[in-house]
C-alpha positions as CSV (number, residue, x, y, z in Angstrom):
1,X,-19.7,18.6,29.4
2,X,-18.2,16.6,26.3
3,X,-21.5,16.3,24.1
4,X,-22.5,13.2,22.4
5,X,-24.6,15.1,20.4
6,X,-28.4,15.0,20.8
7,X,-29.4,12.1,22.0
8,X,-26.2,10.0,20.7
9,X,-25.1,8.9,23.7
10,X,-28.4,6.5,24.0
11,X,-28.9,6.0,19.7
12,X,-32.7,6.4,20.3
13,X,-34.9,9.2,18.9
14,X,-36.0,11.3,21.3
15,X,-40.0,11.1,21.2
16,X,-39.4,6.6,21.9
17,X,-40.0,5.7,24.6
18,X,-37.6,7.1,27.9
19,X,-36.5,3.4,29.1
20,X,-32.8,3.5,28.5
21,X,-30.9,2.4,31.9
22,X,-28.2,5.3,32.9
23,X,-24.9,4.9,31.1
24,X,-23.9,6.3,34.5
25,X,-24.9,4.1,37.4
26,X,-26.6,6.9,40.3
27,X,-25.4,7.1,43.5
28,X,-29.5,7.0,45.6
29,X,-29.5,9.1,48.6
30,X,-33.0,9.4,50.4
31,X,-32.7,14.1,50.3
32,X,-31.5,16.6,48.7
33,X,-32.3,19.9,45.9
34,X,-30.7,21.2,43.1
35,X,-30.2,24.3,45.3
36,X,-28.3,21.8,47.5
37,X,-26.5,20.7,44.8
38,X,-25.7,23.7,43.4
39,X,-27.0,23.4,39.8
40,X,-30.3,24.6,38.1
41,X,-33.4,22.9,38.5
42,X,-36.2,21.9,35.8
43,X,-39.2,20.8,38.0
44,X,-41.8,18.7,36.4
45,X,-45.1,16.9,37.4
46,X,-45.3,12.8,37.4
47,X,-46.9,12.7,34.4
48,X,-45.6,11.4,30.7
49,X,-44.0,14.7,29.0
50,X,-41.5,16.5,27.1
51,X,-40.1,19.4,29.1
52,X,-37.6,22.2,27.7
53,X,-34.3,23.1,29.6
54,X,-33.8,26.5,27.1
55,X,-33.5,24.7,24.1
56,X,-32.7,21.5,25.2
57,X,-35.4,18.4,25.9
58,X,-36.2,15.8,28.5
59,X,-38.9,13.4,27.9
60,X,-40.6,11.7,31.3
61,X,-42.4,8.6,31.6
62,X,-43.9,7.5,34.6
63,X,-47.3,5.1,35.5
64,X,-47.4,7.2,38.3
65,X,-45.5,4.7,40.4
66,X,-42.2,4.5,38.7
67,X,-40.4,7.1,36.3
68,X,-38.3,6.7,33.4
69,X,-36.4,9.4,31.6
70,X,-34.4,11.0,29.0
71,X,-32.3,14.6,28.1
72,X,-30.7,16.0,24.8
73,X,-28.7,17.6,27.7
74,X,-26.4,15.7,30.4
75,X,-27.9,15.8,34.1
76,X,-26.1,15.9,37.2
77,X,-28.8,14.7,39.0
78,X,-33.1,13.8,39.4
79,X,-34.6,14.4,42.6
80,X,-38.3,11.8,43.1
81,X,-40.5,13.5,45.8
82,X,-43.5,11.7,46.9
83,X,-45.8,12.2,49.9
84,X,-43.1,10.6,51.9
85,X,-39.9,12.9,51.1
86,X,-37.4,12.7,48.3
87,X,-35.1,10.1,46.5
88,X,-31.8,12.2,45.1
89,X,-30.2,10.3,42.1
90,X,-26.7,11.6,41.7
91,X,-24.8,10.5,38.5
92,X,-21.5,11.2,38.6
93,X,-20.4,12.4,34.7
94,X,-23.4,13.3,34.0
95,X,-26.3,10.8,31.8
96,X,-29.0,11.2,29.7
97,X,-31.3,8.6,30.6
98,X,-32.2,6.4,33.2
99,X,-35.1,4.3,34.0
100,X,-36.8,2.3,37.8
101,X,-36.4,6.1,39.6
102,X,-39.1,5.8,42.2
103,X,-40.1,8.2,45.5
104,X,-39.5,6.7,49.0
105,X,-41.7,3.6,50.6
106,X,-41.8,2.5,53.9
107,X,-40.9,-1.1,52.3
108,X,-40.1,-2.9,49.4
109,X,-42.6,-3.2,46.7
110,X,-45.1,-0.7,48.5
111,X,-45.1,2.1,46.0
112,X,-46.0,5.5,46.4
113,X,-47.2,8.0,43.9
114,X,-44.4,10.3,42.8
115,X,-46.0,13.9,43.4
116,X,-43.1,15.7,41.2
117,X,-39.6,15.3,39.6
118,X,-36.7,17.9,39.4
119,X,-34.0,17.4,37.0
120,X,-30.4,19.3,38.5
121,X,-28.3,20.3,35.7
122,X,-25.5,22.9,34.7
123,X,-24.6,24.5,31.7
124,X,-21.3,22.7,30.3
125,X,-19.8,23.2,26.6
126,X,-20.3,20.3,24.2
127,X,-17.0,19.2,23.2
128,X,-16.9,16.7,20.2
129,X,-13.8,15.3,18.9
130,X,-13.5,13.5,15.6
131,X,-10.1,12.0,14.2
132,X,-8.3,10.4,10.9
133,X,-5.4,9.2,10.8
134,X,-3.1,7.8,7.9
135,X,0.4,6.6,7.0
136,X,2.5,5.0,4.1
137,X,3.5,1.8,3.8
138,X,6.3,2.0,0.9
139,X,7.5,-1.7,-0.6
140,X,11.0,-1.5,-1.9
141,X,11.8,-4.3,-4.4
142,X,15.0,-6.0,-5.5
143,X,15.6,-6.5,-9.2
144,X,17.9,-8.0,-11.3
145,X,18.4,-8.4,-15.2
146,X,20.3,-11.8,-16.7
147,X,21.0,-12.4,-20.2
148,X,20.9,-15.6,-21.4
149,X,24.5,-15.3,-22.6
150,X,27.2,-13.3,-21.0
151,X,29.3,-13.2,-24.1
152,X,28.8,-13.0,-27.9
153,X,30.5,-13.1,-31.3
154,X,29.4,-11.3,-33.8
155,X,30.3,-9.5,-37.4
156,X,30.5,-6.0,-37.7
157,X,26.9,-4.4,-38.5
158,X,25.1,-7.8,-36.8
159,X,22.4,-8.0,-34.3
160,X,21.1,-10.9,-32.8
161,X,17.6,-11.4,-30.3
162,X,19.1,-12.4,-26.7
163,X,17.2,-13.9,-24.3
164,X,17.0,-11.4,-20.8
165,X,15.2,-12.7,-17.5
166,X,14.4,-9.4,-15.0
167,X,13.7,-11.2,-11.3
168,X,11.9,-9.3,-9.1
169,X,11.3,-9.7,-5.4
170,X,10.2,-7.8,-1.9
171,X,13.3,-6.5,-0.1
172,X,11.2,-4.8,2.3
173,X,7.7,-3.0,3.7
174,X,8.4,-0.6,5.9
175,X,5.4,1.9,7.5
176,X,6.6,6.1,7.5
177,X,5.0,8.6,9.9
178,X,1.5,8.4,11.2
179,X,-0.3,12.0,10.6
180,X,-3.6,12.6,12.0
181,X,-6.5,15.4,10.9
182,X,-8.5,16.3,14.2
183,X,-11.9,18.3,14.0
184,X,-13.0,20.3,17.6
185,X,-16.4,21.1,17.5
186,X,-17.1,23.2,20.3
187,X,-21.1,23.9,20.3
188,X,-23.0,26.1,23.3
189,X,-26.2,24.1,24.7
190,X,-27.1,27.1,27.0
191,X,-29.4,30.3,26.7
192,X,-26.9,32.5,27.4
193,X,-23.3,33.1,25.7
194,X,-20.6,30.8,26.2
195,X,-17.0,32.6,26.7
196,X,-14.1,30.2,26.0
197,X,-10.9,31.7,27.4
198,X,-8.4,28.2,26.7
199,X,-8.2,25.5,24.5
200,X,-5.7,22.9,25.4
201,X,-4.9,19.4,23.5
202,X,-2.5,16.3,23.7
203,X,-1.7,14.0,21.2
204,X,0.5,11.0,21.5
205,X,0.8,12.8,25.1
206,X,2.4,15.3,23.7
207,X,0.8,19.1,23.4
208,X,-0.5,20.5,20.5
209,X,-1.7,23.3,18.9
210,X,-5.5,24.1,18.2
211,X,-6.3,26.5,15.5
212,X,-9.6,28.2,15.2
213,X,-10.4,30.8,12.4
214,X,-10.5,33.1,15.3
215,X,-8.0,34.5,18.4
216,X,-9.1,33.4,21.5
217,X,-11.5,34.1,23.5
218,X,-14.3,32.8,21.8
219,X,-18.0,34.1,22.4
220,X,-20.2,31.0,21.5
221,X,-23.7,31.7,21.3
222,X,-26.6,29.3,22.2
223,X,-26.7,26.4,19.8
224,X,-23.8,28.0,17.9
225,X,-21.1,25.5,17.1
226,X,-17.3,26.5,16.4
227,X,-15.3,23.8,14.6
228,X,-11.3,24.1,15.3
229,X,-8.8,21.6,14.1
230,X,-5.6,20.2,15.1
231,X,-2.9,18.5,12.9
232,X,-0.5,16.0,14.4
233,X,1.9,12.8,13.8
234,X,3.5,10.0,15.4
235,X,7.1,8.6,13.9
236,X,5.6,5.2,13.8
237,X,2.0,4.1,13.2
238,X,0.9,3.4,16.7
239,X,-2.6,3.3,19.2
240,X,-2.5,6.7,20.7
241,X,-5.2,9.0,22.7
242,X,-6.3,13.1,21.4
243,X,-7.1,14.8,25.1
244,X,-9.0,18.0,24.6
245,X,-9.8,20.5,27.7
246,X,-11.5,24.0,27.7
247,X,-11.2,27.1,29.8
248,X,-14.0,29.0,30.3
249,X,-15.4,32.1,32.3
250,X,-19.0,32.9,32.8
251,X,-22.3,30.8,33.3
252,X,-21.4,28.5,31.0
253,X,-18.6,25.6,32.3
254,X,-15.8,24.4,30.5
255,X,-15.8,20.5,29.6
256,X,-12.7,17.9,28.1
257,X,-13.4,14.8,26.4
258,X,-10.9,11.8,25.2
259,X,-11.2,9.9,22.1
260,X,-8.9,6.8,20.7
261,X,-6.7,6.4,18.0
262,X,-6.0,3.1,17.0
263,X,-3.7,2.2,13.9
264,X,-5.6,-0.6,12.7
265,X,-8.2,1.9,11.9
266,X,-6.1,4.1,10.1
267,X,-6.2,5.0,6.7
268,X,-3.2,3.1,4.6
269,X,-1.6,4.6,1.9
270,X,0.2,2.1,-0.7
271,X,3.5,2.9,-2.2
272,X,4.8,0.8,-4.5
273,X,3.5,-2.3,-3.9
274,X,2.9,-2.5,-7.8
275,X,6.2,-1.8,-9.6
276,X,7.1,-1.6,-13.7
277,X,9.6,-3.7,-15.1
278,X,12.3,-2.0,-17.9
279,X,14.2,-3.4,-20.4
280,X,17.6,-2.3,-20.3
281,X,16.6,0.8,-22.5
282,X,14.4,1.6,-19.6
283,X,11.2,0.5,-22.2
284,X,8.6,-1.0,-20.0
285,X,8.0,-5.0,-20.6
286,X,5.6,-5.7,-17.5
287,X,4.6,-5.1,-14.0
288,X,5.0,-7.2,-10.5
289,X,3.5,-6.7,-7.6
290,X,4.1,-7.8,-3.7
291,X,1.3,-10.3,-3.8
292,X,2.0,-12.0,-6.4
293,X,6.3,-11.5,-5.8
294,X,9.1,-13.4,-6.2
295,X,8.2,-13.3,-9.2
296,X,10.4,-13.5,-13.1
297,X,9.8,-12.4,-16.2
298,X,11.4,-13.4,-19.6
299,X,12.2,-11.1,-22.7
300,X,13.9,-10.4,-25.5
301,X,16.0,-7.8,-26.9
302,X,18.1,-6.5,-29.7
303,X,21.9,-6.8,-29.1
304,X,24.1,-4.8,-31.7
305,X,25.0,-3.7,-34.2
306,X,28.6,-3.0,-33.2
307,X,31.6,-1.7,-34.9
308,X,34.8,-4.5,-35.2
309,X,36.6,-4.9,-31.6
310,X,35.5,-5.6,-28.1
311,X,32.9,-4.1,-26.4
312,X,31.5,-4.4,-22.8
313,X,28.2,-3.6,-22.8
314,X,27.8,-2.6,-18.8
315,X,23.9,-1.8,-19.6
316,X,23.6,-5.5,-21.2
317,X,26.0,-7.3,-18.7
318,X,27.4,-8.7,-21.9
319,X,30.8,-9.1,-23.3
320,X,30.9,-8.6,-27.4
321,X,33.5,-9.9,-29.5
322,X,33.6,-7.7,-33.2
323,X,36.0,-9.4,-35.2
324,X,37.9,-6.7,-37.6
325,X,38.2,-8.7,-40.6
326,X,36.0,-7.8,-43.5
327,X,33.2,-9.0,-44.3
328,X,31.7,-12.0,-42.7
329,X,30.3,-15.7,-43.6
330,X,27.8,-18.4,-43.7
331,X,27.5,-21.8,-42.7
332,X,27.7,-24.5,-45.6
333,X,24.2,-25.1,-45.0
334,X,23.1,-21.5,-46.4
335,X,25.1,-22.2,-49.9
336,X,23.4,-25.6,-50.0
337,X,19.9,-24.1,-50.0
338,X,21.2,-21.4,-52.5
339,X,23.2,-23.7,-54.7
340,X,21.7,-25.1,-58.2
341,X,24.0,-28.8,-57.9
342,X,23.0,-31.0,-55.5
343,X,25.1,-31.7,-52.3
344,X,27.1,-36.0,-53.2
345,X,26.4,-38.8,-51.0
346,X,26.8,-38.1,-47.4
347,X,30.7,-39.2,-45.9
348,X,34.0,-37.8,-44.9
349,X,34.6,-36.8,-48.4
350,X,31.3,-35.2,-48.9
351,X,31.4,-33.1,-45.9
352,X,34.9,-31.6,-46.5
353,X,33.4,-30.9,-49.6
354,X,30.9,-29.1,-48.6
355,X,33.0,-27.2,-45.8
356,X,35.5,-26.2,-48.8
357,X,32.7,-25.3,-51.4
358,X,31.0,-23.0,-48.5
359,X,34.6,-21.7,-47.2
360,X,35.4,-20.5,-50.7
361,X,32.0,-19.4,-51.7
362,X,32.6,-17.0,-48.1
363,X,35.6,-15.8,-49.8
364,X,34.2,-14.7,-53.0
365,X,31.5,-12.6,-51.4
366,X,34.1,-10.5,-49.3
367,X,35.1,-12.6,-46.4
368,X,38.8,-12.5,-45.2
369,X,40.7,-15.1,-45.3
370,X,42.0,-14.9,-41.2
371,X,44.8,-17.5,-41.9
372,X,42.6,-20.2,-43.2
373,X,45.0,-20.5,-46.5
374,X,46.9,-23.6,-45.2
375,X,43.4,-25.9,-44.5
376,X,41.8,-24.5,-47.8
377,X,45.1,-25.6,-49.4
378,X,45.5,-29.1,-47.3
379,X,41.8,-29.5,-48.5
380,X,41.8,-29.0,-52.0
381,X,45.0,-31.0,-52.4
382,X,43.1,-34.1,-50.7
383,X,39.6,-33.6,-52.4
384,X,41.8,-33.8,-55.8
385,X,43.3,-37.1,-55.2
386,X,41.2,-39.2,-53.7
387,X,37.7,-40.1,-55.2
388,X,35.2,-41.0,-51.8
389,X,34.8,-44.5,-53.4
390,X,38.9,-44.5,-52.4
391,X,38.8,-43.1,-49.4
392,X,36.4,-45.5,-48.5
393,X,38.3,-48.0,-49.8
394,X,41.1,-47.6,-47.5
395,X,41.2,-50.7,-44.9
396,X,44.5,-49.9,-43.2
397,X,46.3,-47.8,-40.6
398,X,47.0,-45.4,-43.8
399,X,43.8,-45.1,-44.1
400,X,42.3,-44.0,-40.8
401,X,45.3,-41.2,-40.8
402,X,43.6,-39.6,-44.0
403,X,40.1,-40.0,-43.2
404,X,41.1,-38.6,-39.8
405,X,42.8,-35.5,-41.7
406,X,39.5,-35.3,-43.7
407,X,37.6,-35.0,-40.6
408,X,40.3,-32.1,-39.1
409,X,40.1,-30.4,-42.1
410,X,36.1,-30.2,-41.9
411,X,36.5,-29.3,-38.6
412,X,39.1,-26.4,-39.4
413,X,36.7,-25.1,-42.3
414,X,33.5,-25.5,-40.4
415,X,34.5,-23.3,-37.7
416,X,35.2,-20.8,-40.1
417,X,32.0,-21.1,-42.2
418,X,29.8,-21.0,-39.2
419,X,31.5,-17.7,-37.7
420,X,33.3,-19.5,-34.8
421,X,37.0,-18.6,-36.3
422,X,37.8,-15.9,-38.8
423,X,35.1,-12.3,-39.7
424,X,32.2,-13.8,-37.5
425,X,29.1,-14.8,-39.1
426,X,26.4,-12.6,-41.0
427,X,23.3,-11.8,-40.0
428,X,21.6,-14.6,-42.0
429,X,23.7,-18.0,-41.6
């Protein structure tokens, strides 16, 4: 008999009223005993009662006319005798309630007073089967790191803040293996011992093992309940069935039961779903996570310093250029905010001045020269000879040539100054 436990099978508390209809629908036939039907009997008067079947309950409620009943345990059967002979309600699986029973008439709607009741009943384990069942679901991401720029230039010793952006995005949820924890309870309703000789399960359709703290067989005694457990697993998360049968010997029967398993009620275990994002040091800088992904984030990061030569930073995904000259320089605007004299009126001639001024200044502190003699010679010899009021003055062909070599030789030095050509710049320009 697979137990609901007391009463569960209706929800109702025993001592309300008996008025539940039979989650079985009877079979009526107009004779027939327990004897007949080869169970035990519990014979009880017509009136309103609670009778005991050992140490099980069934609680009868009747006008007289009509009868309405309930049992902690499951009954095969209620016989209704009256003066006129006996009704036989057969439930086939067993219920624990039912309600209308009446004895026989000689027509509808001419009620007899029911003289007795017997309730036919057998002595079947209580089999209870209760199930969990879980599974990951892992989220494996995609990430990438971009700096801003692929390729630098820098003095020896310098390091510069470069822009990074790490994307991040779902590449896919996939579900693992579906494991499910099964409690057996196994509990004895009858008076006498209950000898269980088998224990078979399927899960998935497939047979498993059930483990009890003891070797088979088992010697449950009345109201005594052994709990045994089973452990199984499915590939996939999936709907499934747990089928559990006993083998008895003795007075007491054996009894199976079926219960669901259904993945949408399983328990889901989240892997990943949240995931940090590193720096190229592996220094954490934020977190993502599936909801809210694609998703980008921006930082910064310290690049350098490096020895003179070329290195390819595989870590960065950066190319750096290390000049080896020595030393390194500064753009003519640095010496202008360090210099005492005031820079001349702006113009051709004033900005080759100032490249000149800066490209020499450079040299004193320790920059190498790189081949920039020629321009720093071409330059002074033109800043000597012409005043900018002549160069200005200039209103011919001859004249565009030189302001045009003015403007080359700015070019030339600027490059230098500003770390494009030559050491590479310092780390304050």
């Amino acid at each position: 008999m697979a137990s609901c436990g007391a009463f569960a099978c209706q929800g109702d508390d025993p001592a309300a009223p008996a008025r539940a209809a039979a989650a079985v629908a009877p079979e009526r036939v107009t004779s027939g005993s327990c004897d007949q039907f080869g169970m035990r009997e519990l014979r009880a008067d017509a009136t309103a009662g609670e009778h005991a079947m050992g140490s099980q309950r069934v609680v009868v409620e009747s006008d007289g006319v009509e009868l309405s009943w309930r049992s902690t345990l499951g009954v095969d059967a209620v016989v209704v005798t009256g003066s006129r002979g006996s009704n036989a309600y057969l439930y086939r699986g067993e219920s624990r309630g039912d309600q209308h029973l009446v004895a026989p008439t000689e027509s509808a709607g001419d009620g007899h007073a029911i003289e007795r009741v017997s309730f036919c009943y057998d002595w079947e384990l209580d089999v209870e089967v209760a199930a969990s069942a879980s599974y990951p679901r892992q989220t494996r991401w995609a990430i990438s790191r971009t700096p801003a720029e692929r390729s630098l230039r820098l003095a020896r010793g310098q390091s510069v803040q470069v822009p990074f952006e790490i994307a991040a995005q779902v590449a896919s949820v996939t579900a693992g293996p579906m494991t499910v924890s099964i409690a057996v309870s196994l509990t004895n309703p009858a008076p006498v011992p209950a000898r269980i000789t088998g224990l078979e399960a399927a899960v998935f359709d497939s047979a498993v093992e059930v483990r009890c703290d003891s070797p088979l067989p088992l010697i449950v005694t009345e109201d005594q309940t052994i709990v045994c457990t089973i452990e199984a697993s499915s590939a996939v998360p999936r709907d499934g069935v747990v089928r559990v049968t006993t083998v008895t010997s003795g007075p007491v029967g054996a009894a199976s039961t079926t219960i669901a398993i259904r993945r949408d009620s399983a328990r889901v275990d989240v892997v990943d779903d949240c995931v940090a994002l590193v720096d190229h040091r592996g220094e954490r800088v934020g977190t993502t996570c599936a909801a809210s992904a694609p998703d980008r984030y921006v930082y910064s990061a310290l690049v350098g310093p490096y020895e003179c030569g070329h290195h390819a930073d595989s870590a960065l995904g950066i190319e750096i250029d290390v000049p080896c000259g020595r030393g390194c320089t500064r753009s003519s605007d640095y010496w202008r905010r360090n210099a005492t004299a005031k820079p001349g009126a702006p113009g051709v001639h004033a900005d080759l001045a100032a490249e000149y001024t800066a490209a020499k200044a450079n040299l004193a502190s320790g920059a190498s020269r790189d081949g920039l003699e020629p321009a720093l010679e071409a330059a002074s010899a033109v800043l000597s000879t012409y005043t900018p009021a002549e160069l200005a003055a200039f209103d011919s062909p001859a004249g565009n040539a030189l302001r045009a070599q003015f403007r080359s030789l700015t070019r030339t030095l600027r490059d230098f100054n500003t770390g494009k050509t030559g050491p590479g710049p310092c780390a304050e320009t």
